[in-house]
N, C-alpha and C positions, 0 to 999 in steps of 0.2 A: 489374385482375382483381377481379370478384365473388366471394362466395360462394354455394354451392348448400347451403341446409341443409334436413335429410330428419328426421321425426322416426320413429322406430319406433313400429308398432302398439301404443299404452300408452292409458290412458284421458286423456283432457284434462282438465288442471289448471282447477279452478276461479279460479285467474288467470286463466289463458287465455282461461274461458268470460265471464268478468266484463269483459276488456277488450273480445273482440267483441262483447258486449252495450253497451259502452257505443259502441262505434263506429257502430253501428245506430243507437240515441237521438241523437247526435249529426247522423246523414245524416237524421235524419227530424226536425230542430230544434229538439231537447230538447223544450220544455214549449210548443212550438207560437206564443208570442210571438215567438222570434227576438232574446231580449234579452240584456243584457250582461253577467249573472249566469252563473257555472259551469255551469249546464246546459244554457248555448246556446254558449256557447264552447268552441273544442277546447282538449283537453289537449295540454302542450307535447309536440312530438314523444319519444320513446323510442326508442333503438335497440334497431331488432327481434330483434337477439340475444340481447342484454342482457333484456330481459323475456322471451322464451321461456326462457333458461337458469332464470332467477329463480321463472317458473310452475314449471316441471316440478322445480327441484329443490325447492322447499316442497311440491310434492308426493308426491316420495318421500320429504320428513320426516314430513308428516303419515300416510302408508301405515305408517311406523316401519322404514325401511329403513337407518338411522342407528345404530350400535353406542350413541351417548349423545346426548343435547341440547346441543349445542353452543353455546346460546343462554342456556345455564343457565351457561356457563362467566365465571368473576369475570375485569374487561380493563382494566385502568387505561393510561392514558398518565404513566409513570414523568418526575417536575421532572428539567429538565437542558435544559443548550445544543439538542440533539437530541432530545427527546421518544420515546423508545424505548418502544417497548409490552409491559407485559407481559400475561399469560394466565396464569393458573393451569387447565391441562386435565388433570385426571388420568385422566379416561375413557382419554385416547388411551395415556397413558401403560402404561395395565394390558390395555387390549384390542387395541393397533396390532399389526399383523402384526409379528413383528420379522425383521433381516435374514437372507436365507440364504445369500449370497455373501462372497466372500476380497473382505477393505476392501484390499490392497494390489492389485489389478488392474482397469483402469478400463474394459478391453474384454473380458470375457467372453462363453463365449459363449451363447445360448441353450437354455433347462435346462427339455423340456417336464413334465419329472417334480416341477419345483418350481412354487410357485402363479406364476399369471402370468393375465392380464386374458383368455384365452376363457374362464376356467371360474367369472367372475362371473356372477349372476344377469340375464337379460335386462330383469326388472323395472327392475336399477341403470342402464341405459345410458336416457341423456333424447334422443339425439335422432344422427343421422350428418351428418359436417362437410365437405365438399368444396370444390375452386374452382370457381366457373361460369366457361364459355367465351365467353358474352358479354357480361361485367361487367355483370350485373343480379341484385339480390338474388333468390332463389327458395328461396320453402317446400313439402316437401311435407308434406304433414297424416299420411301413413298410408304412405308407402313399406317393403315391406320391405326387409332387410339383403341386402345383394348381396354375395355371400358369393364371386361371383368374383373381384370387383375388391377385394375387401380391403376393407371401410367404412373412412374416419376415424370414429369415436366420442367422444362427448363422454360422459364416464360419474358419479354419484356416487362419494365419496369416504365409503366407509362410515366413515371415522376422522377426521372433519372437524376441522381448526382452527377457520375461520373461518365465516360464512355464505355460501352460494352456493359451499361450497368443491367443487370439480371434477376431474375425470381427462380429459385431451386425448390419445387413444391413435390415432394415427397406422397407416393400413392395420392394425386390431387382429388380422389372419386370418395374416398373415405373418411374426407371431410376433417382430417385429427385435427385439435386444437395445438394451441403454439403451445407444443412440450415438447422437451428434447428426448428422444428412444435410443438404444443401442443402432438400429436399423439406419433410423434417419439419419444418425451425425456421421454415419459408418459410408455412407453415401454421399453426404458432404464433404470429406476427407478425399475421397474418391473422387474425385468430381474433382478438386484442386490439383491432386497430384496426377489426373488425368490431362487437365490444361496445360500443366507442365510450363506455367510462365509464373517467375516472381512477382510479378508486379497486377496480378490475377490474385483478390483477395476474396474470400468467402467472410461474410459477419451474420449473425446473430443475436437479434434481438428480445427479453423476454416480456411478455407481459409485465408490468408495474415499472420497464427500461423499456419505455418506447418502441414497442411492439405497437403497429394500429392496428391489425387486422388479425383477430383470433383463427389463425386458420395456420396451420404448419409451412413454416416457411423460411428458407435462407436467403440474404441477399446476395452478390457477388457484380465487382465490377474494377477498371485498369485504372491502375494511375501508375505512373511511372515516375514515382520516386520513392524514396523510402517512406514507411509510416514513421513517428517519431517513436511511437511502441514499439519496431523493431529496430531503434537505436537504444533504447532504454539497458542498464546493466539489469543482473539477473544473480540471486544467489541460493543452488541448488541444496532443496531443503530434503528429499527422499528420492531415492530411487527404486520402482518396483522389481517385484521379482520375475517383471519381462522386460525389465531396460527402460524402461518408461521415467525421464526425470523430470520430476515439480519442483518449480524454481520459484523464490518469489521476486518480485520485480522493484527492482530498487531504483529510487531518485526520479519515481516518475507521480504527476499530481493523482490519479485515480492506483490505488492499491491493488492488487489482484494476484495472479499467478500464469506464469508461462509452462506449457505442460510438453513436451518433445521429449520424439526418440520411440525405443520401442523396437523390439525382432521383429513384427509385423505392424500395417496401417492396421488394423485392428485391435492388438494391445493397446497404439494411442488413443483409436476410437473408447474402446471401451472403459478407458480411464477417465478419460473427459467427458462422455455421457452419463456416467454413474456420478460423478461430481456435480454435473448439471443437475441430474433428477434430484441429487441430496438438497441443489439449494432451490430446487420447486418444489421437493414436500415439504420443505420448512420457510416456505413463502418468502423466499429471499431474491431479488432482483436481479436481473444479471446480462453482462453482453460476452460475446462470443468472437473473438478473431482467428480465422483459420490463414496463416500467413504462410511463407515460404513452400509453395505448392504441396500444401499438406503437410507439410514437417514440423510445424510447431504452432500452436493453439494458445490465445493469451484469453483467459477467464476474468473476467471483470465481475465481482459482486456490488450494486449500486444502491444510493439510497435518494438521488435529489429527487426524480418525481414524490420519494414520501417529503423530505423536505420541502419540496413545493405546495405539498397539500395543507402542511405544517405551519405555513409561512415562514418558513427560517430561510429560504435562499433571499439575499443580498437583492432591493427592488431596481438595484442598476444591473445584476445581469440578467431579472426577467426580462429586463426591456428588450435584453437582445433577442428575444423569443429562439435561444437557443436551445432544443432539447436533444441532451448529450447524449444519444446512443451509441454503437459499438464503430461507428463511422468519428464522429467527433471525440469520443475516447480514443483510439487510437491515434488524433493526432489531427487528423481532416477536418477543420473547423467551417460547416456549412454555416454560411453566415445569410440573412435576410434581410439586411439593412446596407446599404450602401455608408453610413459612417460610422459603421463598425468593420466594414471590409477594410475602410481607407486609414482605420486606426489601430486594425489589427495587430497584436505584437506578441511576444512569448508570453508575455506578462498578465494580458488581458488570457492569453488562452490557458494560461495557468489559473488561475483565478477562476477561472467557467469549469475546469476539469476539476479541480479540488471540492468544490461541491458537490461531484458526482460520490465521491471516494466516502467509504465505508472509514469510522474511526479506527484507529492501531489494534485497540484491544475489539473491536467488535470484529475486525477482519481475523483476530488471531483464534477466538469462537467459532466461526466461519470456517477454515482451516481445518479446526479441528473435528468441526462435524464433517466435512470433507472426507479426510484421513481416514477416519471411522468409518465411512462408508465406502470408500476404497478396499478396506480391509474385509469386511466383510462381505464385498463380491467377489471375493476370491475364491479360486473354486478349492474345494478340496483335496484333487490330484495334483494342484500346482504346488500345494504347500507339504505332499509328502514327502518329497526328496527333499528339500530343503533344510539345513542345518540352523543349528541355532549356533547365533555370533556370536562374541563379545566385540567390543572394538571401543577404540578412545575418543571420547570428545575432545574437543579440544575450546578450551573458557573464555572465550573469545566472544565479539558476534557474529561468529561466525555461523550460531543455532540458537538465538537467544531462546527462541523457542522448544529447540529439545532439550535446554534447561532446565526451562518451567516447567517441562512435559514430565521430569523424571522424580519431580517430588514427591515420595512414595509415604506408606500407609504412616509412619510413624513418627512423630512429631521431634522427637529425641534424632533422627536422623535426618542428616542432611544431605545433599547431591553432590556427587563429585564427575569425573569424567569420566565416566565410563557408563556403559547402558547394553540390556538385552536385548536381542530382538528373537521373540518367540516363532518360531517356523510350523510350529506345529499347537495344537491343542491339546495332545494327548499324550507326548510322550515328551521326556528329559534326556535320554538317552544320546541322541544323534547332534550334539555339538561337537566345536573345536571354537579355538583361537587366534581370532586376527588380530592384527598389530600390533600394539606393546601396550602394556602397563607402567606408570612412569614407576623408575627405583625408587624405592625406599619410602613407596606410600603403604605402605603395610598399616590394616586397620582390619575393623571387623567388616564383611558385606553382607546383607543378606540379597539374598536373589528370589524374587517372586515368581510363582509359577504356578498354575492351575491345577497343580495339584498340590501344592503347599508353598511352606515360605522356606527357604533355606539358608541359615545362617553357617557362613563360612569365612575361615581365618585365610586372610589374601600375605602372602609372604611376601619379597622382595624379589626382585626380577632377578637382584642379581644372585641369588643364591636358589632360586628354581626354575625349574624347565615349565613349560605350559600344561604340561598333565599333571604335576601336584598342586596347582594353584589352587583351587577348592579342595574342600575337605567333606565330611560326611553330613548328611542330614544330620540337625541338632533340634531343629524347633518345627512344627508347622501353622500358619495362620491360615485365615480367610482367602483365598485368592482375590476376590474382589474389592478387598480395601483398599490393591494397589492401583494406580492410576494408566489407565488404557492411552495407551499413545500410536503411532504408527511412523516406522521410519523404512525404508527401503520396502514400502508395500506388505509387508507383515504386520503383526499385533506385537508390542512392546510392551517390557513391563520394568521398574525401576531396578538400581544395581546401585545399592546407596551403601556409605561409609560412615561409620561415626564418628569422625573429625570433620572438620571445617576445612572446606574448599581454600587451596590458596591460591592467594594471587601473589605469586613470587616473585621477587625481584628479579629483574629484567624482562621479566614477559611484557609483550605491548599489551598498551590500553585496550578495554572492549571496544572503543570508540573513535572514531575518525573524527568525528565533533562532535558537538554538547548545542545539541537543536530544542529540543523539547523533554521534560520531567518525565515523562513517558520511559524515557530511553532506559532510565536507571530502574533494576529491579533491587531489593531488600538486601543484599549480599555485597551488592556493588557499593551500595550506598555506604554498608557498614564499615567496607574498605575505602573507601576515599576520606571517609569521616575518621578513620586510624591515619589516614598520610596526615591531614590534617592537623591532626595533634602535634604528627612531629613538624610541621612546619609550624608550628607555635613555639616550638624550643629554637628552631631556627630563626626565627623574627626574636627570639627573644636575644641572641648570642648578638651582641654587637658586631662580631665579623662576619656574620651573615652566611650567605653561603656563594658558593662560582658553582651549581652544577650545572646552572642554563650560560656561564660565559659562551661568548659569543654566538650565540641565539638573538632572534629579531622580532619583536612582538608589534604589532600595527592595529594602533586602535581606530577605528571605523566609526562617529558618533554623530547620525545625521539628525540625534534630537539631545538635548541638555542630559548632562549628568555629572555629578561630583562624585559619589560614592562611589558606583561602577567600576568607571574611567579611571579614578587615581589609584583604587583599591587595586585595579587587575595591573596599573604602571607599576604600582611599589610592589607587589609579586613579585614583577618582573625583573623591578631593578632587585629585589632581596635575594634572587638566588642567579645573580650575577647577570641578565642577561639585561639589553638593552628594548629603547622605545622609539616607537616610529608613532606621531601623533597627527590626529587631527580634532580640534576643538568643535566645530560644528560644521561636519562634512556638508549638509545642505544647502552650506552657502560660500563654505570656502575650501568646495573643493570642486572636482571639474562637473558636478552634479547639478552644478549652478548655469551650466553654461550646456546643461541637457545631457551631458552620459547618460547611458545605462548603467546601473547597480553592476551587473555583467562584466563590463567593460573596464568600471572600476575595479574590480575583483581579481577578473586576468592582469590589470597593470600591479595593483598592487601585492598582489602574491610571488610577483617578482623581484619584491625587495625586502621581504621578510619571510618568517619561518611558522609564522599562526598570527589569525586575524581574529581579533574582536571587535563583533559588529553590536551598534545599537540602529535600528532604523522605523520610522513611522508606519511602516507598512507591516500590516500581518503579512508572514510566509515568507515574508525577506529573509530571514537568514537562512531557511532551505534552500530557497532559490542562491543564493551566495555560496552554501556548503557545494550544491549541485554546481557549479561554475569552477570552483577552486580548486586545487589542487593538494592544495596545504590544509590543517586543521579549521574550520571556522568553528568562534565560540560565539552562540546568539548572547547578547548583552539586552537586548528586550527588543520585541521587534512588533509596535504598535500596541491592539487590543491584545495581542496574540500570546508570546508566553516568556517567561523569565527565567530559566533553568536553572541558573546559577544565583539568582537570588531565593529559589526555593529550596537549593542543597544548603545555602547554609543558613535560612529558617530552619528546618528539620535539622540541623546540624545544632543549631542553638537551641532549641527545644530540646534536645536529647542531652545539652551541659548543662542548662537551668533545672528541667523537670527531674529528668535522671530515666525517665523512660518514652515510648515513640507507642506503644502498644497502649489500648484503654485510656486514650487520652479525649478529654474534650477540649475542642478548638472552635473560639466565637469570631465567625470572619466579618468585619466592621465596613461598611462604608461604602466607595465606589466597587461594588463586585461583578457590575458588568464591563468594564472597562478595564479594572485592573489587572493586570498580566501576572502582579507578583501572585495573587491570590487562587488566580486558573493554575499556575504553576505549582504553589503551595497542596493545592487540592487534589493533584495528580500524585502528589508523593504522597501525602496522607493516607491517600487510597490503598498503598502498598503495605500497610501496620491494620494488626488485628484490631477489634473493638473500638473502632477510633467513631466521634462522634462530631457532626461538622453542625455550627448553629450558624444559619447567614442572618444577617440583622443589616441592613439597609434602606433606604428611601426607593419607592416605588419604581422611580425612572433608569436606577439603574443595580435593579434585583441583578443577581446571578443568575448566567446563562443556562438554557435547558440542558445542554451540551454536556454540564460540567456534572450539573445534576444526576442526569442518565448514566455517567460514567460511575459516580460513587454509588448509585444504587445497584449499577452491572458486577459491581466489585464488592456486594455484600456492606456498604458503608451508610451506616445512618448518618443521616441529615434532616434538621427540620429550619421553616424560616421562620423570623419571629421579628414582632416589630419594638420587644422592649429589649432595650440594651440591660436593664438594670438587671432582670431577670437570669438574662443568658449570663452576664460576667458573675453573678454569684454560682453559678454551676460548672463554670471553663477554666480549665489548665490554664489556657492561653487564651486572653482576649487579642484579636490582629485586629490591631486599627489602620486603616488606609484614608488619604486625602480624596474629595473629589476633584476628580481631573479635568480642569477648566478647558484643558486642550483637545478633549475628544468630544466638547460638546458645540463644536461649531458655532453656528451662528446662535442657537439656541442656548441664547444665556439666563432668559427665563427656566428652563429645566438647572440648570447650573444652579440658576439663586435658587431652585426651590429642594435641591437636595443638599447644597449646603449646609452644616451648621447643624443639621439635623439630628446629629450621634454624637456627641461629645465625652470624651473621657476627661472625668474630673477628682475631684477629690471623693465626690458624692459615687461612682463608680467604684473607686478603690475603698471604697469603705466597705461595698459590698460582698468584695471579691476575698476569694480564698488566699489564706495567708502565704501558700508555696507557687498560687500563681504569677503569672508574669504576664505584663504588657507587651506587646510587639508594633513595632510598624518598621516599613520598608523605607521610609523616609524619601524626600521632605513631608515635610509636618507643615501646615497650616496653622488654623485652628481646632483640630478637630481631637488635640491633646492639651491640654492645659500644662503652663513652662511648671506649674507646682507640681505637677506627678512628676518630675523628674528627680526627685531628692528623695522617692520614697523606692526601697529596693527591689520592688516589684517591675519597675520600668525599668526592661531590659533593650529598648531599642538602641541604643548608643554600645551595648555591648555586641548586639546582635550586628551591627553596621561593625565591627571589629573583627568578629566572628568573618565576615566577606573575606578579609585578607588572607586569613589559613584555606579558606576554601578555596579562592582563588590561585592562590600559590598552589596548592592540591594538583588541582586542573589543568594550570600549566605545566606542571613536571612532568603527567601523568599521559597528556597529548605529545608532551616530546620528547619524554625517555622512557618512560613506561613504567611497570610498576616500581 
């Protein structure tokens, strides 16, 4: 399908009349020789949209239809991995409409008492945008507005960011409020791939993401260089059953999804509108990039306006009055202040974007409501011919998500690699077999399907062909106890074995580095916690071990640590491998003399083989991981999180208690500061019946954050102000110090939550006799040196306990399993 584009009765842009003028000279042979000079030669083609858009809107800059010069605005492309841009625009800043709508509802309805696109100037509108019905471009020169059929309109943007910046106002007479249709986005696709210029971007704003104007609308405007979204990697998680692949978007500060591809602009339309609508009925925020003249689409689901309303964004980046829509998500940081322009940097624009980003598991929810709604816009004729798969996963991260997706109805079974995908709803008949099944996994599977369960004896590859691999119906269950997934744009149901997944020797690690507790799911954990053991016989053998000989480990420690730092060196040095040190990078290393973290990272990844970072800032070690090349392990990195001091808490809870499941855990002390404890909290998350008491002084309760998550994950928690109470009811009391270093100048808050929780003898009297004390160490005061002689006080074992886990981590990032 073509486009039919109509221009409104407006004067012709002296673009316009300059290109017909030269198309004439051209038909009439330039200078009459015929020669090979510019004036007998044509100009390379231009798409014809692309230069009308570009005539008519230079000419309602030059008419002065423009609130400011947009041209005058200062634009640098900010050093960094990503090239993020900034803007200093203060025009827009002081003159942009601002909002009139509730940011908490994303479908509103339409409000003709508030401004909205009829009661723009007719002068603003350059031209009306339709499909032609027999896929041939068509202009008209002079059509009026047809005011029955609703025009599409293509309008100025009196508040422009960029050049050529636009309004794409879909049927403008019908008044639709900002929701995304099949129709509309179907015409915004259009519209891109009819421009035919890369650097010609369409965005999309929703209500409660910075949308101001309830009225159906796209933006679109040139910059000429890449966004930093379209440097970002990508890793393809479904492909539908029209080509269409959903990728998610790795290593960049807002989470989301890149959606390309497709046998028609339509199949992509239609995937990415039905995703849209899923996340407006379900009131979820959202921006829209349509990049690479319609070929590929990045979906942003957002939460900082709710965070803003919340108060939880950080009041150093309200200042910047930066609000993040689908322009500054992708990378274009509109700035308003002149010394945030002059100080802009990766770092700062990292920091502004990560507040936008939906949490890991709330985007993985997301997702899934997605998929599910994907699946069932599917029509019914698309899904008749199509066969039902088998095919291998493979145990990697390479899906951690179809992982989790394929844990099926029965508690006694577990997931292995392999997975169905349903083509059909009604029948079982019409499969076959793609790719392999590994040899010599021979177990039981049952296979779910809507019309029963089927339990089948899986043989060995190497002694069957693919037609006896199953065997007869044996059993049948509920269909619906198994768990709905979607992979390749169909409906999925689980393909489970009743053995235990392995993680085999030599396969590589699921992990490129070890950032945040998140990462590790229940299976992982239980295998890293078996390496562990055996590198406790190996620390114990006096010859120790050479599998990391000649390996290069580089500790990175821009804030104090004994434990950490010498625990991850003796690792290193116990299974042969050497150390590259620095004692406190902050001041003696070139960090002192201004580097970037960045900078540091590209040098030092040059003379080692994996880094271990500790640094004062949250997000420093992603940002380090997203730099490096090599493994980076976070060693704690400010408020923010501890990885590897919460695998071997959970590691040491599971050799003192004897179990991780129905356990209660009383978290002590600084717990909004503490990283070991947000990390602790994210593993816990991952064990049934687990029950979390936080007990702390006022000024530094436990974050909403951490809170929201255990309750997203089915885990009780309650807070409590008596320590005496919770430690007679807790497996594990965790006592942590208050951290004099994260309270600035405010040493009044400091003294007044000190001292306030103490673990004493008066404590351990309380407490149950299989419990056990914890802390991540140092200790202040806030454990008495007499609880150390009594055997409940497991921290000095649990600081012991680092070295196997540690040692675990580094084999497993450098050899694999």
């Amino acid at each position: 399908m073509m486009l039919k584009i109509k221009r409104v009765p407006t004067v012709v842009s002296n673009y316009q009349k300059e290109e017909v003028e030269e198309g004439v000279r051209h038909a009439a042979g330039g200078c009459g020789r015929n020669c090979f000079r510019s004036c007998c030669l044509p100009d390379p083609p231009v798409d014809f949209l692309d230069a009308l858009l570009l005539g008519e809107w230079e000419e309602r800059m030059q008419r002065g239809l423009f609130r400011y010069d947009v041209t005058a605005c200062e634009t640098k492309v900010i050093p960094g991995k990503y090239g993020f841009i900034a803007q200093l625009n203060e025009g827009r800043h002081l003159k942009k409409r601002p909002t009139e709508f509730r940011v908490d509802k994303v479908l509103q309805p339409f409000d003709e008492n508030k401004f909205n696109f009829t009661k723009v100037g007719q002068e603003e509108v350059l031209f009306q945008f339709e499909a032609s019905e027999d896929d041939t471009v068509q202009f008209f020169p002079n059509a009026p507005i047809d005011t029955e059929n609703s025009p599409s309109v293509v309008a100025i943007n009196v508040s422009p960011i960029e050049y050529g910046h636009v309004l794409l106002i879909p049927r403008i007479l019908e008044c639709l409020p900002q929701r995304i249709d099949r129709e509309s986005f179907l015409l915004a696709l259009y519209m891109a791939a009819e421009a035919g210029n890369p650097y010609f971007r369409l965005g999309y704003n929703s209500l409660g993401a910075f949308a101001t104007i309830n009225h159906l609308h796209f933006q679109a405007y040139y910059l000429a260089t890449p966004f930093p979204i379209e440097r970002a990697p990508s890793k393809k998680i479904i492909t539908t059953s029209h080509g269409v692949n959903i990728s998610d978007i790795l290593n960049y500060p807002v989470r989301g999804l890149v959606i390309e591809g497709g046998n028609t602009l339509e199949d992509l339309s239609n995937v990415v509108s039905d995703s849209c609508v899923c996340l407006q009925e379900n009131n979820i925020p959202y921006n829209v990039l349509i990049a690479d003249s319609g070929k590929r689409v990045f979906l942003f689901p957002q939460c900082y306006a709710e965070k803003q309303a919340l108060g939880e964004v950080n009041p150093e980046l309200l200042d910047t009055q930066v609000n993040p829509a689908v322009w500054e998500i992708s990378g274009h940081m509109v700035l308003k202040r002149k010394e945030d322009y002059e100080e802009a940097s990766e770092e700062n624009a990292w920091r502004i974007l990560a507040e936008v980003s939906l949490s890991e598991e709330r985007v993985e929810e997301v997702k899934e409501l997605i998929f599910e709604a994907i699946c069932c816009n599917i029509k019914e004729e698309d899904k008749a011919g199509t066969k039902v798969v088998v095919e291998e996963l493979v145990t990697s991260t390479e899906s951690n998500e179809d992982m989790d997706a394929i844990k099926g109805p029965r508690p006694d079974m577990v997931p292995v690699n392999l997975f169905v995908l349903m083509a059909s709803s009604t029948t079982f008949s019409t499969w076959t077999l793609n790719g392999s099944i590994p040899k010599n996994n021979g177990g039981e599977f049952v296979f779910n399907h809507p019309n029963g369960c089927f339990k089948q004896k899986l043989h060995s590859m190497a002694t069957s062909s693919s037609a006896d691999i199953f065997g007869s119906n044996e059993k049948s269950v509920d269909w619906s106890r198994g768990k709905l997934f979607v992979k390749n744009g169909v409906q999925c149901r689980a393909l489970e074995v009743g053995t235990k997944p392995s993680f085999s020797v030599g396969n590589k690690f699921q992990f490129d580095d070890v950032i945040e507790a998140q990462q590790f799911d229940r299976d992982t954990l239980s295998a890293i916690f078996d390496v562990a053991l055996e590198m406790e016989k190996i620390e114990k053998n006096t010859r120790g071990s050479q599998i990391l000989k000649g390996y290069l480990m580089a500790t990175l420690f821009y804030e104090p640590s004994t434990r950490t730092r010498l625990s991850f060196e003796s690792a290193m040095k116990r299974l042969g491998g050497e150390v590259l040190t620095t004692e406190n990078a902050r001041e003696f290393s070139s960090a002192a003399k201004g580097e970037t973290l960045e900078d540091t990272i590209r040098t030092v990844e040059g003379y080692c083989d994996i880094i271990v970072m500790r640094h004062f800032e949250n997000g420093a070690a992603r940002r380090a991981a997203m730099t490096a090349n090599i493994p980076v392990i976070n060693a704690g990195d400010g408020p923010g999180q501890h990885p590897t001091q919460a695998l071997l808490d959970v590691y040491t809870i599971q050799r003192e208690i004897g179990k991780l499941d129905g356990i209660k855990v009383g978290l002590v002390g600084d717990l909004a500061n503490g990283r070991t404890v947000r990390s602790l909290a994210y593993l816990l998350a991952k064990y049934e019946n687990v029950k979390i008491y936080f007990v702390s002084p006022e000024v530094v309760k436990m974050k909403v954050d951490i809170k929201d998550h255990l309750t997203s994950r089915g885990i009780e928690w309650e807070e409590s102000i008596d320590l005496m109470e919770v430690a007679s009811k807790c497996d594990v009391v965790y006592q942590t110090r208050i951290q004099r270093e994260r309270f600035g100048e405010r040493i009044d808050l400091y003294e007044e939550a000190r001292g306030k929780y103490i673990v004493n003898q008066d404590v351990l009297n309380v407490m149950q006799k299989h419990a056990i004390i914890m802390h991540p160490l140092p200790r202040l005061d806030e454990i008495t040196v007499d609880v150390d002689v009594d055997p409940r006080a497991a921290y000095f074992r649990q600081a012991k306990n680092g070295l196997y886990i540690r040692m675990a981590l580094l084999k497993l990032l450098l050899l694999g399993w």
